[in-house]
C-alpha positions in Angstrom: 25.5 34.8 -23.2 22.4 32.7 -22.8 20.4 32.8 -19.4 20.6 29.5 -17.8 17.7 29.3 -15.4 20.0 28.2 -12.2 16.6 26.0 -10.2 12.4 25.7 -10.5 9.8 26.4 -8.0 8.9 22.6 -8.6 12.5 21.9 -7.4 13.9 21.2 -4.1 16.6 23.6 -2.5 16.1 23.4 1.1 16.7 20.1 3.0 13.9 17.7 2.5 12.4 15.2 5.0 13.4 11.9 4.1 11.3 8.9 3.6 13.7 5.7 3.8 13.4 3.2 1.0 12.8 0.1 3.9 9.8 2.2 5.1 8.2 2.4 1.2 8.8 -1.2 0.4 7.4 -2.2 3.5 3.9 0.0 4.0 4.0 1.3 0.2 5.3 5.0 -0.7 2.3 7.0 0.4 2.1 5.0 3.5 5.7 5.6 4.4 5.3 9.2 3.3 2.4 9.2 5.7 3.8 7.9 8.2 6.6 9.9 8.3 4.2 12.8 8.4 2.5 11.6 11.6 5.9 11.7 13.1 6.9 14.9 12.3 3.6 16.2 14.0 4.1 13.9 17.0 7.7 15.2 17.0 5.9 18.6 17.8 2.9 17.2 19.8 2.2 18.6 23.4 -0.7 16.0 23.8 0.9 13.5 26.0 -1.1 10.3 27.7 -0.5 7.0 28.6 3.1 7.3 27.9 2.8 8.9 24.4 2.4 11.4 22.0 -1.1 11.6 20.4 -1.9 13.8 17.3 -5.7 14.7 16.3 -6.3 16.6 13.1 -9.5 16.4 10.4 -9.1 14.6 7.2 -10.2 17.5 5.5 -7.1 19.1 7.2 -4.8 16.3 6.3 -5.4 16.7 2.4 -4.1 19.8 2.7 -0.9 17.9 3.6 -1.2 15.4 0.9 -2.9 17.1 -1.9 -2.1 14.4 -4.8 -4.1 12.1 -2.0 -8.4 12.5 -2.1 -9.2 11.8 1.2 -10.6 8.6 0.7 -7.4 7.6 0.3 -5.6 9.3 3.3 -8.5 7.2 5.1 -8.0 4.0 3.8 -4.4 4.2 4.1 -5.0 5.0 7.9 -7.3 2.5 8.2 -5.0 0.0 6.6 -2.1 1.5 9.0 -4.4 0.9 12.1 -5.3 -2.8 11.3 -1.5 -3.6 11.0 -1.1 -2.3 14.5 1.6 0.4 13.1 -1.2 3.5 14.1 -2.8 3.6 17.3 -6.2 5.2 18.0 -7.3 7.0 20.9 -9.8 9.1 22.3 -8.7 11.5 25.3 -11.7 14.7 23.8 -12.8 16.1 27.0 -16.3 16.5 25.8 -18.2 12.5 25.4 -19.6 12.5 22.8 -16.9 14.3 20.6 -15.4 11.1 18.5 -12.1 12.7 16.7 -10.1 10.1 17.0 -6.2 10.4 18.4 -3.3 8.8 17.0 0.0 7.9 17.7 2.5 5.2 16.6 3.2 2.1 17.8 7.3 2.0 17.2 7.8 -1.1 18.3 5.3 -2.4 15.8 6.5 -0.3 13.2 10.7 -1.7 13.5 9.2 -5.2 13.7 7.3 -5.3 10.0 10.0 -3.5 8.7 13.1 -5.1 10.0 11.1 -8.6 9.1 10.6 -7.4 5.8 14.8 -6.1 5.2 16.8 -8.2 7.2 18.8 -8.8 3.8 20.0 -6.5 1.6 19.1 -3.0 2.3 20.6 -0.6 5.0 18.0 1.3 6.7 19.9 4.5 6.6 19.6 5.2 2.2 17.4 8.0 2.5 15.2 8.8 -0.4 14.3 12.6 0.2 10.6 13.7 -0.6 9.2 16.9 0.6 6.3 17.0 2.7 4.7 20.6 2.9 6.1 23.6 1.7 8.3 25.4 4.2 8.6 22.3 6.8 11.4 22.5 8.4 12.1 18.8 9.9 15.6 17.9 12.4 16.8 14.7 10.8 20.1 13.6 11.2 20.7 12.5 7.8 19.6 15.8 5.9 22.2 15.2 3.1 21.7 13.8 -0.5 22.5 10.5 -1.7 25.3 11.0 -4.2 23.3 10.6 -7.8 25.3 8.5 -10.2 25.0 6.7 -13.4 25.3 3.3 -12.6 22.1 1.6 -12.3 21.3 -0.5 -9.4 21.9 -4.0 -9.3 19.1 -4.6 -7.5 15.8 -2.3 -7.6 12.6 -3.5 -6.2 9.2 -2.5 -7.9 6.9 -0.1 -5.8 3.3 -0.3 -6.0 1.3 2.6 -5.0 -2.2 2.4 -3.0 -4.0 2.4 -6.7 -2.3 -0.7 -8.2 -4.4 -3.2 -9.1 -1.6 -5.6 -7.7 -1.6 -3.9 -3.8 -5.2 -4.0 -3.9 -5.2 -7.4 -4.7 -2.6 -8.1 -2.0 -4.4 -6.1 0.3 -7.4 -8.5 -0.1 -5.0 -11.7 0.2 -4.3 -10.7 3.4 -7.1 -8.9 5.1 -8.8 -12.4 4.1 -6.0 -14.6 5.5 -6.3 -12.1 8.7 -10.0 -12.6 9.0 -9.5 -16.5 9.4 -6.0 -15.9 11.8 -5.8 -12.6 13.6 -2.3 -13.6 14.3 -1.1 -14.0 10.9 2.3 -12.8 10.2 2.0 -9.3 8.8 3.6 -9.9 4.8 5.2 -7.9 2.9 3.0 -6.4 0.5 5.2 -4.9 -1.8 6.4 -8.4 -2.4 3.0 -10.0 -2.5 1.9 -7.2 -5.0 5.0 -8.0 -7.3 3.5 -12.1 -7.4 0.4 -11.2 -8.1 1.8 -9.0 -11.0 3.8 -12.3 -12.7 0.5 -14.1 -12.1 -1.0 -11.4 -14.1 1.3 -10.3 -17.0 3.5 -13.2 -16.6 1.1 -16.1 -16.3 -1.5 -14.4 -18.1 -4.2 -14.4 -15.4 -7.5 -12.8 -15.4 -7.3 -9.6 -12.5 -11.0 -10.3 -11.7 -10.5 -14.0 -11.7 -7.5 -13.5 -9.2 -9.9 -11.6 -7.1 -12.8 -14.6 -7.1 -9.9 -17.3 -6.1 -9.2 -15.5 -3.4 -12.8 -14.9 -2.3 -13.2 -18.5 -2.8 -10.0 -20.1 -1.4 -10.1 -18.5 1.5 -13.5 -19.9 2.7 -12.5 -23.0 1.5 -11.5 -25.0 5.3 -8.8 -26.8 3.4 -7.4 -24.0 1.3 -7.4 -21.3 3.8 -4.5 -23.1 5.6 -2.7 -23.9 2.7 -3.0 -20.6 0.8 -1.0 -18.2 3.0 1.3 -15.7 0.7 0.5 -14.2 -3.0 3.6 -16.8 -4.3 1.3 -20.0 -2.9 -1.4 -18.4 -4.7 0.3 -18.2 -7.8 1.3 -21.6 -7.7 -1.7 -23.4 -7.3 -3.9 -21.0 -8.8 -4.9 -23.3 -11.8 -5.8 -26.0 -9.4 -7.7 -23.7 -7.4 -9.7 -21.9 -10.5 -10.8 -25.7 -11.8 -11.8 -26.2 -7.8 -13.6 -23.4 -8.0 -15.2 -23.6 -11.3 -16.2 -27.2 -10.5 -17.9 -26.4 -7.5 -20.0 -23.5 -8.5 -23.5 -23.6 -8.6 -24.1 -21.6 -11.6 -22.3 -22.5 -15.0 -20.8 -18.8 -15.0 -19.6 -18.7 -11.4 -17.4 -15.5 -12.1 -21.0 -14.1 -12.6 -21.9 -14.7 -8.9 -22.5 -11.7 -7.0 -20.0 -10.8 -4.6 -20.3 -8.2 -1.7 -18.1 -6.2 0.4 -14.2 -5.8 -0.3 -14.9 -8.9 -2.6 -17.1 -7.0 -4.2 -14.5 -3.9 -4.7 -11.7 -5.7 -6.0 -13.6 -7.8 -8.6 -14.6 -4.8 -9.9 -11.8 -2.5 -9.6 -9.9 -5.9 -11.5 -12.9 -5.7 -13.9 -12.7 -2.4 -14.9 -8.8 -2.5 -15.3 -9.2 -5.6 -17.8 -11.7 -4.0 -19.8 -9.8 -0.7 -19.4 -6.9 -3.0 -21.0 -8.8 -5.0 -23.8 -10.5 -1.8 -24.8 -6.9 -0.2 -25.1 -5.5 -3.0 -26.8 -8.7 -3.0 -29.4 -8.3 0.9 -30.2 -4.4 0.5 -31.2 -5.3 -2.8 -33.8 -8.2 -0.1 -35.4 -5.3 2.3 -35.8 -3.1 0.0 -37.2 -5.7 -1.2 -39.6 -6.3 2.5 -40.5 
């Protein structure tokens, strides 16, 4: 009789923390998974002040959390939470001038970008279990498994991670619409990520061309009110790459240097486009082989 291996180290037989599916589309997976990490340590948190529970850990320490995350990453992501208003920072260190920040999470903030973003189709209670760190032992009231089937979904939304070339694009969309209103209704960037992609691969846009619009349009006093979501963007892009062209002052304006997170996602669209062509030229030579 053969030996059936009955599970795998790499597999899960314990009961997982859950990361809900509302919370990914919202923030992104990482972010929710993130997230959901802060509140498990807040959960456990003795620091209490000003009505909350505050957390304070390095980011060295917090890799060790989320080792598939650089820390970089882990800061960016906090950064980004802490702009939305979803993190809050603090600073309660006895000493003066020790500067570890403290953070907590603003729930109320948190339920409104989320709720704004699912008020349609999807119950906030279809848990997607991922593990955290080994051994955790989390209380959640919904510890069981969503029965696995067959049938596909009818309807399953795309999820970009922190690294897509689509979220960062987003990401700039809206830290620049941000920059000209502070009180700019927090999007969806899942959604905005997936219009930026049908501009891309759809409508056959240049990444580091999408990048420059954006730059440009939202400088421009007419544009910056018109141009408020990745789907307006896509719509008028045409108009508003001829716009831009036209009013260059050099004849190769996408040659212009750019600085700051400008600068970042031209190039990180750059590199990904040449990644691409480069890609696409190595499979012709082997077919020509």
């Amino acid at each position: 009789m053969t030996n059936v291996t009955a599970s795998s180290p790499y597999l899960i037989n314990e009961n997982p923390m859950n990361v809900l599916p509302s919370l990914a589309v919202a923030f992104g997976i990482n972010q929710a998974i993130i997230l959901q990490q802060f509140q498990y340590w807040l959960s456990k948190s003795s620091n209490y002040r000003d009505d909350r529970k505050w957390v304070y850990n390095s980011f060295e320490d917090w890799n060790k959390q989320f080792p598939w995350l650089n820390i970089r990453t882990i800061k960016r992501i906090v950064k980004e939470l802490a702009d939305q208003g979803v993190i809050i920072t603090g600073n309660y260190n006895k000493l003066s001038f020790d500067r570890t920040n403290w953070y907590s999470i603003d729930y109320d903030k948190l339920t409104q970008i989320v709720e704004s973003t699912h008020s349609d189709k999807m119950s906030p209670r279809e848990g997607q279990n991922v593990t955290l760190s080994k051994g955790q032992n989390v209380t959640n009231n919904n510890h069981r498994l969503s029965k696995i089937t067959t049938k596909p979904s009818s309807h399953k939304s795309k999820i970009y991670d922190e690294d897509s070339p689509y979220l960062i694009l987003a990401n700039f969309l809206n830290k620049k619409i941000h920059e000209n209103n502070p009180k700019a209704k927090q999007p969806n960037l899942q959604t905005w990520a997936d219009d930026i992609r049908k501009l891309v691969e759809i409508d056959k846009r240049d990444k580091h061309d999408v990048s420059l619009v954006i730059a440009w349009c939202q400088k421009d006093d007419f544009w910056s009110t018109n141009i408020l979501s990745a789907s307006k963007l896509r719509k008028q892009f045409d108009q508003l790459y001829i716009k831009m062209r036209k009013e260059a002052t050099k004849p190769n304006f996408s040659e212009q240097p750019l600085t700051g997170e400008a600068k970042r996602a031209a190039e990180e669209a750059k590199a990904i486009a040449e990644g691409l062509a480069q890609k696409k030229e190595n499979s012709a030579k082997e077919r020509r082989s």
